[in-house]
N, C-alpha and C positions, 0 to 999 in steps of 0.2 A: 415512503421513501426507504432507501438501503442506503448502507455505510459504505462510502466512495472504497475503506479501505476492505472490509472483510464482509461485503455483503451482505450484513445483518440487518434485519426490517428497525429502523429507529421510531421509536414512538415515545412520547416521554412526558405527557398529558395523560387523565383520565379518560379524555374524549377521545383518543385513539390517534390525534392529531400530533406531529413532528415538532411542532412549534404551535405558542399559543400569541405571541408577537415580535415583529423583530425579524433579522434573520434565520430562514428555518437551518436546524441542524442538518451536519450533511455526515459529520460521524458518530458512531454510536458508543463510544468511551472515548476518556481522556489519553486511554493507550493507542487507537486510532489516530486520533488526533495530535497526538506525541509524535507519532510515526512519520506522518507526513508533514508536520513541521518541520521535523528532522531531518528529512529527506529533502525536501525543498530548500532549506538552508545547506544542507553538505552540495549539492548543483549551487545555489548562488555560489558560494567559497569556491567550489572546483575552478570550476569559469574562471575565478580571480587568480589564481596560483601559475605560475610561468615554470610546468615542469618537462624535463628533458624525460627520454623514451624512457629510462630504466623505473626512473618514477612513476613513469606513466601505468606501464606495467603491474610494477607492486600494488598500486591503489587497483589495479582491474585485477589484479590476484585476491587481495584483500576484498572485494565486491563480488567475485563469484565464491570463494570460501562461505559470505553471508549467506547467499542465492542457492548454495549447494547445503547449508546447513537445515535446510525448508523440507519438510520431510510430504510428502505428496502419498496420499493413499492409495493410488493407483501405477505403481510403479513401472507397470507394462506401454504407458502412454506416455512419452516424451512429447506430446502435443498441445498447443494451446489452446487449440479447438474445443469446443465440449459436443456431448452428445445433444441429437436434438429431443432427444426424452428428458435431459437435465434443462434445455433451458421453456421448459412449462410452469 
């Protein structure tokens, strides 16, 4: 299995296995898993909040400020596509 947030192969048994019972893990650290708690709770609160356009705005300035602080190694591709050599 890989990490829902950063792709990383999860394995966390000696046997090679994700899980040994229970629900298998679906991220591969508690920063992972911090993330998308985080993320799924600021979406439930947003939903909640009754804001007018200017608000609206600020919080979508403040959400591509985070989006644009993501530093991408391949600077030439503004794509979300991958190559199909990357995904073998």
């Amino acid at each position: 299995m890989t990490c829902l947030v950063c792709g990383k192969p999860i394995i966390s048994n000696d046997k090679g296995y994700c899980c040994s019972f229970g629900r298998p893990k679906t991220y591969c650290s508690d920063h992972c898993r911090n993330y998308m708690k985080y993320f799924v709770a600021m979406q439930k609160e947003l939903d909640l909040i009754d804001l007018d356009d200017e608000h609206k705005r600020k919080i979508r300035g403040d959400l591509f400020r985070v989006g644009n602080g993501l530093k991408l190694f391949n600077s030439r591709s503004f794509s979300t596509k991958t190559n199909r050599s990357e995904n073998k």
